[in-house]
C-alpha positions in Angstrom: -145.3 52.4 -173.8 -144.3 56.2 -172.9 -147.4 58.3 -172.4 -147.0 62.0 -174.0 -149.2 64.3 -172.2 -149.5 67.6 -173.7 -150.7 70.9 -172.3 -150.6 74.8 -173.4 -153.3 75.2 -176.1 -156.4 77.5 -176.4 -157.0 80.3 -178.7 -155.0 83.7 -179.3 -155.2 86.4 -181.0 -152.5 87.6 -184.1 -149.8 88.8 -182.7 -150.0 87.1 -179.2 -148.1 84.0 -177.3 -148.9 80.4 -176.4 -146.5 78.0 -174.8 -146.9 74.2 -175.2 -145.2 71.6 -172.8 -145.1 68.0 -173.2 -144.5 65.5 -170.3 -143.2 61.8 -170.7 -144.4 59.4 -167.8 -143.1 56.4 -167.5 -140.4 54.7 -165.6 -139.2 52.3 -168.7 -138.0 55.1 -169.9 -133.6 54.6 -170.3 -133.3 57.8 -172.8 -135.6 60.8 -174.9 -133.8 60.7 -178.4 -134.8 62.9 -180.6 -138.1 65.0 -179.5 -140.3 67.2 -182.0 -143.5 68.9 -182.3 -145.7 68.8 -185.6 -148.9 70.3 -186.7 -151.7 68.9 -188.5 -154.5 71.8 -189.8 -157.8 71.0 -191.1 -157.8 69.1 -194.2 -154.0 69.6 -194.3 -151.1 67.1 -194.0 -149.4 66.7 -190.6 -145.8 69.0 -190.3 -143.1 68.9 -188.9 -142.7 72.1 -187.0 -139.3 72.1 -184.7 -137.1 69.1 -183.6 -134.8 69.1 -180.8 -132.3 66.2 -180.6 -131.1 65.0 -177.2 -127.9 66.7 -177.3 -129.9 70.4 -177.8 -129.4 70.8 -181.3 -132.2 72.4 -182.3 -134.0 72.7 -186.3 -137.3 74.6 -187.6 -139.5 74.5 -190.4 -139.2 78.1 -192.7 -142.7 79.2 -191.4 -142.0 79.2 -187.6 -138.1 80.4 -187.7 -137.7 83.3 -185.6 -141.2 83.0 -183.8 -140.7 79.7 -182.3 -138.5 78.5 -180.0 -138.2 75.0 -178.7 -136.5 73.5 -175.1 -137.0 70.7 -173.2 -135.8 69.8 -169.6 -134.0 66.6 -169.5 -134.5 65.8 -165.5 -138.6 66.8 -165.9 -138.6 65.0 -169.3 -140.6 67.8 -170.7 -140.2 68.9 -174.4 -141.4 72.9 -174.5 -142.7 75.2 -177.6 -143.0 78.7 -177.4 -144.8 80.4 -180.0 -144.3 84.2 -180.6 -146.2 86.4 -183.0 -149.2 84.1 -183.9 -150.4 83.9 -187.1 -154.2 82.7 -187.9 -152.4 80.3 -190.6 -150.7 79.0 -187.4 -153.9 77.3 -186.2 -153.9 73.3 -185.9 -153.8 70.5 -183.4 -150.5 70.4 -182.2 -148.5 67.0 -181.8 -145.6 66.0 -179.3 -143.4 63.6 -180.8 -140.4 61.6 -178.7 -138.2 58.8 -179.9 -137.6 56.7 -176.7 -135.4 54.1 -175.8 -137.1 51.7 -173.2 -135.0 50.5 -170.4 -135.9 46.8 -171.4 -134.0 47.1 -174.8 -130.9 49.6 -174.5 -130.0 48.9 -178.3 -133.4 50.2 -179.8 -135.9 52.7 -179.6 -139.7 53.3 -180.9 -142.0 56.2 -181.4 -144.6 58.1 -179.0 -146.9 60.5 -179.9 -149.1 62.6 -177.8 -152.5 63.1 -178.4 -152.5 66.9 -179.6 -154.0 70.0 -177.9 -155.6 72.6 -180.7 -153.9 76.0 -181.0 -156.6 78.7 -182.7 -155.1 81.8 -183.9 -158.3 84.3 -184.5 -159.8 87.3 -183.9 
């Protein structure tokens, strides 16, 4: 399986920045399909916040358009989020998601989730 290792969190205040990255380690790894980052707030739902598919498209949920932007780096195999003009409603535990297809079965592919990294928006 693909470990997802996530980094960028820690607390803000409105108004500010964060940037999230997302690292995939593993040499099964044949192709990143689709990668995406959701949210999951306290006693809330996880959400789907931005996907990126692997040929760049990009596609953002209605409450992040405009402030956040996502990228990834094919040759670091990193999936990026940056986050512009915070809001305190923005606070949760953030989520990388990848579809990967393993070098061991070219025709198929599976899920990988990180393990989340808490974004606070306070002051």
């Amino acid at each position: 399986q693909v470990q997802l290792v996530e980094s960028g969190g820690g607390l803000v205040q409105p108004g500010g920045s964060l940037s999230l990255s997302c690292t995939a380690s593993s040499e099964r790894i044949f192709r990143l399909n689709a990668m995406d980052w959701y949210r999951q707030a306290p006693g809330k739902e996880r959400e789907l916040v931005a996907t990126i598919t692997s040929g760049g498209a990009t596609n953002y949920a209605d409450s992040v358009k405009g402030r956040f932007t996502i990228s990834r780096d094919y040759a670091k195999r990193t999936l990026y989020l940056q986050m512009n003009r915070l809001k305190p409603e923005d606070t949760a535990v953030y989520y990388c998601h990848a579809q990967v297809t393993p070098v061991y079965a070219r025709d198929s592919s599976y899920d990988s989730w990180g393990q989340g990294t808490q974004v606070t928006v306070s002051s």
